[in-house]
N, C-alpha and C positions, 0 to 999 in steps of 0.2 A: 108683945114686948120685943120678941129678936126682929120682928119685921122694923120694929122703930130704931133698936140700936144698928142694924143695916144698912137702914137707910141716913141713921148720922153720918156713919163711917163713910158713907158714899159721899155725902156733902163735904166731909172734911178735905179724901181725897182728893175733890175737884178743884176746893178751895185752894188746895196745896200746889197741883197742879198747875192752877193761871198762876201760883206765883212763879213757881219755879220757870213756866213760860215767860215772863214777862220778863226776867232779870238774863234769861239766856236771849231776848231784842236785845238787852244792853249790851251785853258783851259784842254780838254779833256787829253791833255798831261801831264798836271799836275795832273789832275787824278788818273791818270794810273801807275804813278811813282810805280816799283816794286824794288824788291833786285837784279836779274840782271841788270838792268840801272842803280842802283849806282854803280855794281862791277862794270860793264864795261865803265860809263865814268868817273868817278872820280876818279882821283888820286892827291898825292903830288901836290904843285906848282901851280895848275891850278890856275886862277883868279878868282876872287868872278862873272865876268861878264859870265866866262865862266859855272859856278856852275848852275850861275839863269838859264842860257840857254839849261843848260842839262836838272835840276831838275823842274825848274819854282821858285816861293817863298817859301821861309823860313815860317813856322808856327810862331816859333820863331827868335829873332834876339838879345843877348845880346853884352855885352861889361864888360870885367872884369877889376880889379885896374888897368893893364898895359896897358889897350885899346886897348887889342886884341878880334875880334870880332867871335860871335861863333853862328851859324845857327842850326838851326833843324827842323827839317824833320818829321812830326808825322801823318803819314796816317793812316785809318781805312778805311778796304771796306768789307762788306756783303754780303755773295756770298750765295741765297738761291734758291733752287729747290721746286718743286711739281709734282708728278705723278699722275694719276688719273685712276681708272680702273672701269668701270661702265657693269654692266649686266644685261639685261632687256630680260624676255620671256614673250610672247603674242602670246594669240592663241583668234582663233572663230570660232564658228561653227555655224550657222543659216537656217533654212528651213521653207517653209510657202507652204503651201497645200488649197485649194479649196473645201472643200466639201457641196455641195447643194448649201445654200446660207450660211452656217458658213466659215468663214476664220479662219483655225491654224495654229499659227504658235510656232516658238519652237527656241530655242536658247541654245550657252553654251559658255561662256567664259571664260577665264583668265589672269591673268596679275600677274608679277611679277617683281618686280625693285627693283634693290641694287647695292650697286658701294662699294668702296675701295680706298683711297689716302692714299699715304704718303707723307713727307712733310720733308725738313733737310736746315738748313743752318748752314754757317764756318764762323766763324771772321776770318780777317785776320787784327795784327796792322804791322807794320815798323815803325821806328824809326829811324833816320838817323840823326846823330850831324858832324858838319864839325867845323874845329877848323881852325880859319887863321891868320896869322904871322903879323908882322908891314908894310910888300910890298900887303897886299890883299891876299894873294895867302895862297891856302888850306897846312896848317899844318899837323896836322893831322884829318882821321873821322874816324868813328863809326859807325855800326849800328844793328840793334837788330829785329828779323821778329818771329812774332809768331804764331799761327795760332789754332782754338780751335772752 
């Protein structure tokens, strides 16, 4: 009987687990939004259902006097490095000798330690406005990549 209720709990777990995976792809997706993925899925006409599924959500979402509704797009991601060069010399030398009843002994050492990093990171913004009609469907968009 505990071998069966163990081994549900294991199944449930797992169950739980691809979901929780699967919903952290979605988000990840939205992440990741670049300037290729807007050229290549957005165009004219598409649907506002179609946009969310390309883009994910809107940062923004207005509505102007005509109650045409307008989306944006406002990504920032951090793209940072580190190198690291480290140099270390170490040496020894040690002898110990017997004479009568005196023990000598004698030694020499050294050590040396030093390194070197460098270090860079890039902004990167995008900006992306989608403009849509009184049917839903993408009017015109826009958008703007910088990087610095």
């Amino acid at each position: 009987m505990r071998k069966t209720v163990f081994t549900l709990c294991l199944v449930c777990a797992g169950l739980l687990a691809s979901c929780m995976h699967e919903s952290s792809l979605r988000s990840s997706k939205e992440r990741e939004m670049t300037l290729g993925i807007v050229q290549r899925e957005i165009s004219t006409g598409m649907s506002q259902a179609s946009v969310a599924e390309a883009l994910g959500s809107p940062n923004i979402v207005t509505r102007d006097e005509a109650g045409m509704e307008t989306w944006v797009y406002d990504k920032i991601a951090t793209e940072a490095s580190y190198s690291q060069r480290k140099g270390d010399v170490q040496g020894g030398v040690a002898a110990g000798a017997m004479i009568s009843k005196t023990m000598i002994l004698g030694g020499v050492g050294g050590s040396y330690g030093g390194g070197s990093g460098a270090s860079s990171s890039t902004q990167k913004t995008l900006t992306v406005v989608i403009k849509f009609n009184k049917n839903s469907e993408v009017s015109t968009f826009s958008y703007h990549m910088s990087k610095f």
